[in-house]
N, C-alpha and C positions, 0 to 999 in steps of 0.2 A: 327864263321859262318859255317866250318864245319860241325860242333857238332849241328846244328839248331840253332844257339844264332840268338835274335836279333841283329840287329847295326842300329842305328839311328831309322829313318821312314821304312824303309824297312828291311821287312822281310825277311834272306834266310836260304835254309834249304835243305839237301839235301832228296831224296828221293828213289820211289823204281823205280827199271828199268818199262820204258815202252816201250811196242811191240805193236804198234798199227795197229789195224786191219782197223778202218775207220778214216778219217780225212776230215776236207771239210778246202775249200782251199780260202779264203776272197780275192776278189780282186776289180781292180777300174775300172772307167769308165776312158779313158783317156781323153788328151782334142782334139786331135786331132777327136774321135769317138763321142766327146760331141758337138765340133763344127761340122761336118761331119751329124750329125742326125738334129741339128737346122736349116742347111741349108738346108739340102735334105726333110727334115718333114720323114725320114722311119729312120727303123732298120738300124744300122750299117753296120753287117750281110749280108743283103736283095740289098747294092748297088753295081753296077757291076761298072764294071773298068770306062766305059764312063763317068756314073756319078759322081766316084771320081775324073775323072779329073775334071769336072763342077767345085765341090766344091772347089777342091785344086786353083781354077782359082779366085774363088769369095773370099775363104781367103789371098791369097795373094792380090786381090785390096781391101781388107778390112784391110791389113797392118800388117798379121799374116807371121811370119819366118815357112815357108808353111816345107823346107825341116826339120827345128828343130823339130816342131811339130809330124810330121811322124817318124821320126828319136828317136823321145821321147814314140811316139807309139808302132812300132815295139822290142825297147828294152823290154821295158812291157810283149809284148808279146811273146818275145823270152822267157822274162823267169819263166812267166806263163809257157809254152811250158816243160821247163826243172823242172820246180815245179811238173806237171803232171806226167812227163813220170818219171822222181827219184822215186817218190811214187810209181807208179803201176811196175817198173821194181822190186818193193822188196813185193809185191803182195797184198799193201793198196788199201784200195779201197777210191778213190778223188771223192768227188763232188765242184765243183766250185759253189760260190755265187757271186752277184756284189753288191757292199756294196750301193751302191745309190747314190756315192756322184758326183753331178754334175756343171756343170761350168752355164750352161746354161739350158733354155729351147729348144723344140723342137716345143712350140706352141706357139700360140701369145695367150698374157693377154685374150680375149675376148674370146678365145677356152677352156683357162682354167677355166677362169669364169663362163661358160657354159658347163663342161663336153664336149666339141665337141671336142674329140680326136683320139678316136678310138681305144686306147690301154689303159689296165690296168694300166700296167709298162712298162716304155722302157727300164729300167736300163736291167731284163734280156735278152731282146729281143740285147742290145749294145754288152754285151762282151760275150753273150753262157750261161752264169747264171742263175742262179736262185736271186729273190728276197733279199735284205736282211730282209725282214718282216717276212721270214717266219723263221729267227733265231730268231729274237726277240721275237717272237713266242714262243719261249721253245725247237725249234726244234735243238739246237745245244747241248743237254744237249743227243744226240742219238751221236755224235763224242767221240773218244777216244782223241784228242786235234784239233783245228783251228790254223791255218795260215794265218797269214794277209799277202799278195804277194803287193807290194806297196812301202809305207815309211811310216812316224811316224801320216801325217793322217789318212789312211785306219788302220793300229794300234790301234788307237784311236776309231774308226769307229765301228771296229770287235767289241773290248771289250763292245761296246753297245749293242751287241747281243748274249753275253757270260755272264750267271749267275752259283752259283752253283760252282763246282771245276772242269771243264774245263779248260783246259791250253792253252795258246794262245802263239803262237811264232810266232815273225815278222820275216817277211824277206825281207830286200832291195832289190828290185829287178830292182834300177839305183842307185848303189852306187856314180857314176860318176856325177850326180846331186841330189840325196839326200843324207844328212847325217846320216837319220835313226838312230837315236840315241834309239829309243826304240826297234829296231829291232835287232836280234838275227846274221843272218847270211844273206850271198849273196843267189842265186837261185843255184850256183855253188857250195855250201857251204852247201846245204840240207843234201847232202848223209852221209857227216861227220857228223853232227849232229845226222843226225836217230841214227847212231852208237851210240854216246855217250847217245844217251836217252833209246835203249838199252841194252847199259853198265850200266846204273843207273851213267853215268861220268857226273852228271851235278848236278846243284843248281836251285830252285825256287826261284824266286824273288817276292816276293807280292809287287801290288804296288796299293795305295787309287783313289777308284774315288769317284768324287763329283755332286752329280747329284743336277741339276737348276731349277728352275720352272720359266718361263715368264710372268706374268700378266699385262694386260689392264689395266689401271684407268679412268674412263672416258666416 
């Protein structure tokens, strides 16, 4: 494996050091900000403290662990936070995307039936984002490698918006509730890695995707 061998299904192999100059950084809608937009109908972003409390009131009589939730958000976000500032402290330039993935909607069936919404997207408008359309796009193929900030969903997620030989590295960022088995390192854990990638101290792992097609009969 060293030397490049294959072993089994997956491929590793080592390579040449990388210093990267840009990275754009994959991350998720949570569900605390998923529910928080359904109930409120706005941006994430855009609600002021009064109205979280609103919300936090109607998911708790709706039967949601109101503090887990937040508790589950704010880690996220903390270390979004420290995925940002690692990178630009070693003078990368981050752009953040939201991968799209959501629990819920923020309209009712008949709004969406009808285009009556009023927004494009909300996924960027939830976490500061941009789209993730516009990597599927081709537009990820301008990174010198993506980070999916999340667990082995948004991992997953990323890679749907990565063609070509961009390098995608997960990173857990609630080891303490996911197990991230596809992800690489903690958000605490970035700055040793940058090193070893440029040490050239590391192995690529290729790993196969399968892509599906869904058809109607009928």
């Amino acid at each position: 494996a060293a030397e490049g061998e294959a072993q089994g299904t997956n491929l590793t192999r080592r390579t040449e050091p990388i210093v990267p100059k840009k990275v754009v950084v994959i991350t998720k809608t949570t569900r605390y900000e998923d529910e928080s937009m359904r109930i409120s109908r706005k941006p994430f972003s855009h609600l002021t403290e009064a109205e979280q409390k609103v919300v936090d009131s109607v998911l708790a009589r709706q039967g949601f662990n109101v503090a887990a939730c937040r508790d589950s958000h704010e880690q996220q976000s903390s270390a979004l936070k420290t995925v940002r500032e690692t990178l630009k402290k070693r003078g990368i330039d981050v752009e953040v995307v939201t991968s799209g993935e959501r629990f819920t909607s923020m309209y009712s069936d008949e709004e969406l039936r009808e285009g009556n919404t009023g927004h494009g997207s909300t996924f960027a408008e939830g976490s500061g984002g941009i789209s993730m359309a516009l990597l599927e796009s081709g537009k990820a193929q301008h990174y010198d490698f993506c980070i999916s900030a999340g667990g082995d969903g948004t991992f997953l997620r990323a890679s749907l918006g990565i063609t070509g030989k961009v390098p995608l590295v997960g990173i857990n960022t609630d080891p303490t509730r996911s197990r991230g088995r596809l992800c690489t390192t903690t958000a605490d854990g970035l700055d040793r890695l940058l090193t070893k990638l440029e040490a050239g101290d590391f192995e690529w792992q290729k790993r196969h995707r399968v892509q599906v097609s869904l058809r109607s009969i009928g």
